[in-house]
N, C-alpha and C positions, 0 to 999 in steps of 0.2 A: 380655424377653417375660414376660408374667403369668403366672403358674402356679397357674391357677384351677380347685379341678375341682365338678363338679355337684353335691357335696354342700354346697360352701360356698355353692353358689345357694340350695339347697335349703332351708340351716339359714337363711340369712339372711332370704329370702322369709317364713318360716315365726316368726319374732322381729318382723319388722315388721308383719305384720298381726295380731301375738298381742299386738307390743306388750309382750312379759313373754317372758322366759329361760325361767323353768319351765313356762311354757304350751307354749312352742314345745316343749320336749324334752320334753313330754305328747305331741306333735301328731306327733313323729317319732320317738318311742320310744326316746330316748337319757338318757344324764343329763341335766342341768343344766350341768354342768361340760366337758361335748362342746361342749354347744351355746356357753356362755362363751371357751370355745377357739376352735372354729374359726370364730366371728365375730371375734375379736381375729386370726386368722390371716388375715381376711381385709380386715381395714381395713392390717394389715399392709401386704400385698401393693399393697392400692391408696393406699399413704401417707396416708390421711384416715380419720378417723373416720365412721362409719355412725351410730351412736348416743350420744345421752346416756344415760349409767346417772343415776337418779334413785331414789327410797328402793326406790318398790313396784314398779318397770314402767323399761321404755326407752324412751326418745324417737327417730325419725330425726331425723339433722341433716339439715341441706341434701343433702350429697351423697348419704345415705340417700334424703331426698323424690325426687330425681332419678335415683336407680339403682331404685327396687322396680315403677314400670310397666315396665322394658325387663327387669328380672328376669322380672318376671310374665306378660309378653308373650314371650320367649324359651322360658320352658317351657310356656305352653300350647301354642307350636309346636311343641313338643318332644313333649308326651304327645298331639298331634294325630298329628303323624309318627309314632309308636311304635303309634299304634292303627289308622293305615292299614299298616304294615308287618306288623301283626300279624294283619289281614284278609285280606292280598295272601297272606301265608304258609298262613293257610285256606283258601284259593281263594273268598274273599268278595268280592273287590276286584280291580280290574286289569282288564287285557284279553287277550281270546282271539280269535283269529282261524282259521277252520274253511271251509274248500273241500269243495265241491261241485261237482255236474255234472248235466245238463239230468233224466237219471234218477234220481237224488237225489231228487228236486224229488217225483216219484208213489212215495216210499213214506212211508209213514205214523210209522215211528218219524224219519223225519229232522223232519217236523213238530211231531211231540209233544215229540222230546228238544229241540231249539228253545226250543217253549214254555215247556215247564217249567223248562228253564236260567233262563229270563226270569223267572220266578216266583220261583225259588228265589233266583237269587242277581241281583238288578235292579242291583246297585254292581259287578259285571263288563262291560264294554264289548264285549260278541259281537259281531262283525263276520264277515259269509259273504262268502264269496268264491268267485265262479263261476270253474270252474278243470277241463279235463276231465280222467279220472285220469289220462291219460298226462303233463298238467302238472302234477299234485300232488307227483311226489316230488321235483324240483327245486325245487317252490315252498319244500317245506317245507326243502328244505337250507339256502336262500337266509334261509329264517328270514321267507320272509311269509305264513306260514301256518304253525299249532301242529299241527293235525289234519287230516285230512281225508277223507270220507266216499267210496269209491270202489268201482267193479265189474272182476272179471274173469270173461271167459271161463273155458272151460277147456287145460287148457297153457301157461296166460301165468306166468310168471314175477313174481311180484308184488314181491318186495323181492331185490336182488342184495346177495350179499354185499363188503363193503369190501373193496376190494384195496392200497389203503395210507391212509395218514394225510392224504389230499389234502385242498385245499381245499373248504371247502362250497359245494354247489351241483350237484356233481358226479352222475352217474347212479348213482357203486355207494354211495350214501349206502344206509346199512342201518337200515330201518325196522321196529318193532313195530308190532302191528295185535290189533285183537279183530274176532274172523267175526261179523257180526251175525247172516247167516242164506244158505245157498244156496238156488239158483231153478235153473230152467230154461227153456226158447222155446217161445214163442208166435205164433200168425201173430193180429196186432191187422189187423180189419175194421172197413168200417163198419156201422152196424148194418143196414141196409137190405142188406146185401150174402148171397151166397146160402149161404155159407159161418158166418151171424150165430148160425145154433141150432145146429150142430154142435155136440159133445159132445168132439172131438178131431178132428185132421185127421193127415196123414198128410204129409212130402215131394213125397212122389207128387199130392197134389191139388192140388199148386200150379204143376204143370206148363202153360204158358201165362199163367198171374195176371203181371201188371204189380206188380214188387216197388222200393218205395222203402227203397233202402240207405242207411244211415249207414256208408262203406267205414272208417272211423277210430276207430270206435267200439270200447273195450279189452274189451267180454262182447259184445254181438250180431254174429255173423258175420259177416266184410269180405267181401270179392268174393273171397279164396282159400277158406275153409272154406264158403262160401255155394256156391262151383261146387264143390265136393267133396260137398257133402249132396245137391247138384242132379242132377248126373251121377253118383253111385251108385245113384239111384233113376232111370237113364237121360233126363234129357235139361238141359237149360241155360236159367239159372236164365231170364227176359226183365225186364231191371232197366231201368227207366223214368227214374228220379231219383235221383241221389246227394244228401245231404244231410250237412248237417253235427254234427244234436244229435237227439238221441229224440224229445224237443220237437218241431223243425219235421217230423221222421217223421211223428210222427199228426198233425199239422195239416193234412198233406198227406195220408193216407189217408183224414180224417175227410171230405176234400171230393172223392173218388171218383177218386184221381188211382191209387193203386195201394193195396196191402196192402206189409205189411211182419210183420218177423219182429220179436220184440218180448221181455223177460223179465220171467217170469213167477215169482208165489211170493208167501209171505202176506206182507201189508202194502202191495203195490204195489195203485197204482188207477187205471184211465185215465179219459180224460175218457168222461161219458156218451152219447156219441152215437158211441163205441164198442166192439167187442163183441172180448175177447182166447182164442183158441180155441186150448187146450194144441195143442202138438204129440206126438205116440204115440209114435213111431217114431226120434226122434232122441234121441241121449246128449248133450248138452251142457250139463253143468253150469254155471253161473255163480256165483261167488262175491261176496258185499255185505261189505266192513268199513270199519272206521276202522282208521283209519294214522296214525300218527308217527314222528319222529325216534328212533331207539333207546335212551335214557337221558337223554331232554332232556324230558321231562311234567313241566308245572308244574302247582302245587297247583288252578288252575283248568281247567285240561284234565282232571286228574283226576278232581273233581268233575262234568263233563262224562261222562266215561269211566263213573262209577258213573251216571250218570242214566240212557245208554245200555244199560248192561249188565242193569240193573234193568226197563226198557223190554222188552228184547229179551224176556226170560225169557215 
């Protein structure tokens, strides 16, 4: 086996297009006597001569004309690789992959940081992936997704801690997160509806309203805390449509089929031809963040992380 190492590439790449000893150890900052060496170290190794010495300069022989394109072709692969490795270690390069969910979609910094990712770093490969939060933290353990942008209620438990060294994929995978921002409930109308100029509404006035649930939904209240807020204000709730994503919520309220309860908080926007009327009277916070794997952020999730972070402020 040859025993070749990248300096001898180097020195010799560097003697052949200099054509002179002492040019080349100009060109790599050695002696003279380096470069003399470890070119005879290396015709060595490959039993033929490289060059002719002649008075003022060297010559390639044959095997010389025939070894210096796949030299020369070898390390511009080399310093190619070395300067996309050294982007990917920036988070200039690569790919990222970031989940989301139907309310995701109506707030404004998931838009902006988006874009701007796009701007700033165009040599990363962003990929969204529609994913509701209750599918994010297996996605990310499985590793098909880096990030991802998710809501809760209040009293959900949002990251469990590790109970052993199991395999990834698993529910007590333990994740870090930055709060982008909490919110609160709103009942979204549509605009024509008689509830459209309210200022605030109340529990209490929605007693009778035709309410389209999302019951699966991890921040707006399923059909247990929805009949707990309903019969504390004495009576039950009259829910028309379950549905599956925020999304088809107002699609369906914006065409007069029912109201819905909805969260609220800056940055969020719904479509215009509806009208989102705080609620007064109820405590239910909601919490908006990004999430990941616990000591797994690559250099481009990071940069991600500061674009959001920057955003948020």
């Amino acid at each position: 086996m040859l025993s070749v190492e990248l300096r001898h590439l180097r020195y010799f790449m560097a003697a052949a297009e200099e054509e002179h000893f002492g040019r080349a150890s100009d060109r790599l900052h050695v002696t003279r006597p380096a470069v003399s060496q470890i070119i005879a170290d290396l015709e060595s190794e490959l039993g033929t001569p490289l060059f002719e010495r002649l008075a003022h300069r060297v010559k390639l022989t044959a095997a010389g004309r025939a070894l210096l394109p796949q030299i020369q072709s070898v390390m511009a692969n080399l310093e190619d690789s070395l300067a996309m490795a050294r982007r990917v270690g920036q988070g200039k390069s690569g790919s990222l992959n970031i989940g989301y969910g139907s309310l995701t979609l109506l707030h404004s910094l998931f838009r902006d940081s988006v874009k701007q990712f796009h701007e700033v770093y165009p040599d990363v490969n962003l990929s969204l992936v529609e994913l509701s939060t209750s599918e994010q933290p297996r996605a990310l353990a499985e590793g098909r997704i880096s990030a991802g942008f998710m809501h809760f209620g209040p009293g959900r438990t949002m990251f469990r801690k590790r109970k052993s060294d199991g395999v990834a994929g698993q529910d007590e995978t333990v994740l870090d997160w930055f709060k982008i921002q909490t919110g609160s409930l709103g009942v979204a109308v549509p605009t024509d509806h008689k509830f459209a100029n309210r200022k605030s509404l109340s529990i209490a006035d929605l007693k009778g309203e035709p309410l389209v649930v999302v019951p699966r939904s991890s921040v707006s209240p399923g059909y247990g805390p929805l009949y707990a807020l309903c019969q504390k204000s004495g009576f039950e709730p009259r829910t028309v449509q379950e549905v599956q994503s925020t999304v088809t919520q107002l699609n369906l309220v914006t065409v007069g089929l029912g109201v819905g309860l909805v969260v609220t908080g800056k940055g969020f926007s719904y479509p215009p031809n509806l009208c989102v009327v705080p609620l007064e009277d109820v405590n239910y916070p909601t919490t908006f963040v990004l999430g990941w794997v616990k000591g797994e952020k690559d250099p481009a999730l990071e940069r991600m992380i500061e674009i959001i972070k920057e955003l948020a402020k």
